[in-house]
C-alpha positions in Angstrom: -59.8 -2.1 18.5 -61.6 -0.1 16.4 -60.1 2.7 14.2 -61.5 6.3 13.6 -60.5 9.8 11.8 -61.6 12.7 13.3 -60.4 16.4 12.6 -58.9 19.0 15.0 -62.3 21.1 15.5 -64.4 18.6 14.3 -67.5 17.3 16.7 -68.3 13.6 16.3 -70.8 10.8 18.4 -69.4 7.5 19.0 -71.5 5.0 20.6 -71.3 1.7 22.2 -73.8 -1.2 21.3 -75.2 -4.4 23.8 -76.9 -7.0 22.0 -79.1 -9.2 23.9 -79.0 -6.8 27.7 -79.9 -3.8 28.7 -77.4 -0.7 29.6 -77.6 0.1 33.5 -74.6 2.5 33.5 -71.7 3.5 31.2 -68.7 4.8 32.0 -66.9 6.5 29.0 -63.1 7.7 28.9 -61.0 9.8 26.2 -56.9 9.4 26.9 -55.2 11.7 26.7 -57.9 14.1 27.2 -60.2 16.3 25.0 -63.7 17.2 25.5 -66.2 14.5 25.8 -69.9 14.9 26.4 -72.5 13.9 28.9 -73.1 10.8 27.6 -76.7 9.1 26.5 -77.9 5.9 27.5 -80.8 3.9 25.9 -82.0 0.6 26.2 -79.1 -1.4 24.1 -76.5 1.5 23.7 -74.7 4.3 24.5 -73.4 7.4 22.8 -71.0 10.1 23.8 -69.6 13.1 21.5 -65.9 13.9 21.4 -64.4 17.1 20.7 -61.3 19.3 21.3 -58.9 17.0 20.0 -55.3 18.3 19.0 -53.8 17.5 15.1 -51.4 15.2 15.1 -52.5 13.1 18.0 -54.2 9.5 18.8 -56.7 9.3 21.3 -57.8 6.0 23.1 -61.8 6.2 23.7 -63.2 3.4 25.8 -66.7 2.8 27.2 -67.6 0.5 29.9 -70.6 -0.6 30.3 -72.4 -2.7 33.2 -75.9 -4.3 31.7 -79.1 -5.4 33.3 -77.4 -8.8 33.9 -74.6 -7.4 35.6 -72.3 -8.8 33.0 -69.5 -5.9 31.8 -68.8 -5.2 28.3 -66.2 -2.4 26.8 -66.1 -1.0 24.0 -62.1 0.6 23.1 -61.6 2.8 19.9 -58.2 4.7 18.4 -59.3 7.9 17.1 -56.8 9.5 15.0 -56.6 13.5 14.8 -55.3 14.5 11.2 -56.1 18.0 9.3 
């Protein structure tokens, strides 16, 4: 799992990278909720913004992705919310 700092009012991309496929879909989640963004799919990755997150808090952000191939990768990140 990967590990990122974000602050309170602060608006930040994440994205998801496939090496060797294409992206068909991706399916991104933020628990236990904040804002996320309509995300944006290219050929070989995905990115989503995140925003609205209380201080104080961890947030799990995951994207799923289903390729070209039909094989399924995800992608799971701790973001942690600090002033």
């Amino acid at each position: 799992m990967t590990l990122f700092s974000q602050r309170p009012a602060e608006k930040r991309n994440y994205r998801q990278i496939v090496t060797g496929d294409t992206i068909s879909s991706a399916a991104w989640t933020l628990t236990p909720g904040g804002t996320l963004g309509t995300p944006v799919n290219e050929s070989t990755q995905s990115t989503v913004s995140v925003s609205a997150l209380l201080d104080g808090r961890d947030y799990i952000l995951t994207c799923h992705i289903i390729a070209a191939s039909l094989q399924e990768f995800e992608g799971v990140a701790k973001i942690e919310v600090r002033s």
